[in-house]
N, C-alpha and C positions, 0 to 999 in steps of 0.2 A: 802380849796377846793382841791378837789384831782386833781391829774396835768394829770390823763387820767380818759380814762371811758371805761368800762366793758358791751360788746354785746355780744347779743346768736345769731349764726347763725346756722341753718342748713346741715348737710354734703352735698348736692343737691346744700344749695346756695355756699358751699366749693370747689365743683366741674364744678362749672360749672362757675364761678368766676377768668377767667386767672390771672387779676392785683391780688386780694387778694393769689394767690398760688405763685404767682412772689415775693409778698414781703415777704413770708413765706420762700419762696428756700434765699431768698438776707438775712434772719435773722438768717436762717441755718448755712447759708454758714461758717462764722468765727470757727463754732463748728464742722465741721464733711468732710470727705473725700471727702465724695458724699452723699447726700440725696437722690437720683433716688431710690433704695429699700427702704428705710424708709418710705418714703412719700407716696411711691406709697402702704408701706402696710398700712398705715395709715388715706391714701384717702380712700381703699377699705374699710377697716374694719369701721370707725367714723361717726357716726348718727349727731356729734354735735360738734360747734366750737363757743370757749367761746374767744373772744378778748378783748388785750386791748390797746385801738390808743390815743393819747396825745391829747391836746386841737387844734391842727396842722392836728391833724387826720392820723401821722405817727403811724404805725405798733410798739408798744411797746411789745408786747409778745402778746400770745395764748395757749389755750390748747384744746383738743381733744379728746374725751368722746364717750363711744358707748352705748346705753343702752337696754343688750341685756340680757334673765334670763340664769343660768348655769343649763343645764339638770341636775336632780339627780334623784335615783332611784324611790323616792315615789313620786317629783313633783321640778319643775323646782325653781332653788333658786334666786329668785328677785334681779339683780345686774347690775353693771356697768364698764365697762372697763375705766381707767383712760389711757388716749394715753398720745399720745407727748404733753409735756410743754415744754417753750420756751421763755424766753424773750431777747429782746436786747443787745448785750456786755455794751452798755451805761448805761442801765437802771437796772441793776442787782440790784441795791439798793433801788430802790422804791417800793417796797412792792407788786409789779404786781402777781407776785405767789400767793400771800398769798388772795391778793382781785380776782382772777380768781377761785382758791381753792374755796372762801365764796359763789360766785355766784353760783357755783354748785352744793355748800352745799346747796342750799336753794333749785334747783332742786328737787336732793334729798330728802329730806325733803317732800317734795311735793309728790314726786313720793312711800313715805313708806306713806301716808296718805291715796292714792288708794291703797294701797298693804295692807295695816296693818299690815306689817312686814317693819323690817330694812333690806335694802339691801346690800348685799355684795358688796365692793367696791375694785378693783382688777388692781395690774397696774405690767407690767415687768420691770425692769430699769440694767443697771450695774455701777452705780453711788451714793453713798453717797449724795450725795445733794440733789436728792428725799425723800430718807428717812429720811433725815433731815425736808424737805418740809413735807411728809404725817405727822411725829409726831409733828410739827408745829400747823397744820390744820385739823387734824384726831385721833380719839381715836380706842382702838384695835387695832394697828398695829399690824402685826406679819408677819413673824418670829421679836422677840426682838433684841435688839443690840447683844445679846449674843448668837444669834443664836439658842434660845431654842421659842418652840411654845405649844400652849393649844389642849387638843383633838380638838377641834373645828374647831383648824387652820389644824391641819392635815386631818380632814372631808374635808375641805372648797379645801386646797390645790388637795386632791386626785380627788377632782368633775373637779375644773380646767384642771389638766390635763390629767384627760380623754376628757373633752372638746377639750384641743387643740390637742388630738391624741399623748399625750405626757408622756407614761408610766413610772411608776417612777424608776429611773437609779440607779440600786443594787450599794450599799457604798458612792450613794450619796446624801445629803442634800433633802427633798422633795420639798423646795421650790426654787432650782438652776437646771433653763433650762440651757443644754450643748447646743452653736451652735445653737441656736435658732432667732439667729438676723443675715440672712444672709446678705454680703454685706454693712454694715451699720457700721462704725467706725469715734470713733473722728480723729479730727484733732489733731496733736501731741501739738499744743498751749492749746486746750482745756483739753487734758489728763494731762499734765504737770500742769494747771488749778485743774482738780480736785482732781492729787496726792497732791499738795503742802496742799489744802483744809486738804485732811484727815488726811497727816501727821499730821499738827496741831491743828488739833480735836483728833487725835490718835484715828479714830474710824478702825476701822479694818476687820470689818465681811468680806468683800468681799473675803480680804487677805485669809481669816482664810475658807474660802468656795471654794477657790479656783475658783474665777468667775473673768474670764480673757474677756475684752473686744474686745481684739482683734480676738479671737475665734467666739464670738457673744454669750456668755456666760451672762445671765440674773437671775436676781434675782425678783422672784415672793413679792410682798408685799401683802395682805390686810387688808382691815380697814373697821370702820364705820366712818358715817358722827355724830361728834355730836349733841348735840340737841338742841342746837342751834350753828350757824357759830361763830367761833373763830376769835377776832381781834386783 
């Protein structure tokens, strides 16, 4: 028996919900400066909120999901914004990512059945551990570990950020927003958390892209859901 359970709620019932945003800032907190910008871009932007609470019905993690299409020239591209994931300092080891991941996949899923297309799935991070998470739970990543991407991804990325009014920055990366996450920095436990991580994975993109968190410097990922959820 799995020792939580996995709920869809609504952005509406997100917002309008003080305790569930209380235990969201108290689950933050260990990881970040301040949540006040994050959250608040995160409450505006998110259609949807995937939980997961213990048999106790304590706040185990969450993620945060928008499902909105990407303008493109001939017709809008069927997709979803991946927000903030989040789980517990305690519970890092139980698999909450990965079964909140599933449950969205099946969303999905759902939602390319109205479409009859696969949807673009699109998240910002400046953290290795995401990316570890989407290739976990995701096929098509891109950009790859090595920083190299398919025409597709560079189609996919250039639609993006004309979306976010975010034209592409001469000599740099197309899928590295400069400055883009105001306000919004780890806490120095968590960063010293996620260098020690990459160290010893010796994964390095971020290093090698020059995506500085401190700046608010983000890395563009996207992906498909496969075709069936991965366990």
């Amino acid at each position: 028996m799995s020792p939580f359970v996995v709920n869809v709620g609504t952005g509406d019932d997100l917002r309008s919900d003080p305790r569930l945003r209380e235990e969201i800032e108290t689950l933050l907190e260990p990881s970040y400066i301040s949540t006040k910008d994050l959250l608040a871009r995160e409450y505006a932007h998110c259609d949807t909120i995937y939980t997961a609470r213990t048999l106790d019905c304590r706040l185990a993690g969450f993620f945060m999901a928008a499902w909105e299409p990407i303008p493109n020239a001939d017709q809008p591209i069927p997709a979803a914004y991946m927000g903030l994931v989040a789980t517990h300092p305690d519970a890092r080891r139980m698999g909450i990512v990965r079964a909140l991941f599933s449950r969205f996949i099946v969303d999905v899923m759902a939602r390319e059945q109205v479409f009859e297309e696969r949807l673009l799935l699109w998240v910002t991070t400046a953290t290795p551990l995401v990316f570890r998470a989407l290739a976990a739970s995701f096929v098509e990543v891109e950009p790859l570990a090595d920083g190299s991407f398919s025409p597709e991804g560079s189609a996919l990325i250039a639609a993006i950020r004309k979306y976010l009014g975010r034209p592409a920055e001469p000599g740099s990366h197309p899928f590295v927003l400069h400055g883009i996450a105001e306000g919004t920095r780890y806490s120095p436990r968590e960063a010293i958390r996620i260098g020690e991580i990459s160290s010893e994975s010796g994964f390095n993109l971020f290093e090698r892209l020059d995506i500085v968190e401190d700046r608010g410097d983000r890395l563009v990922l996207v992906c498909r859901a496969p075709h069936v959820p991965r366990h």
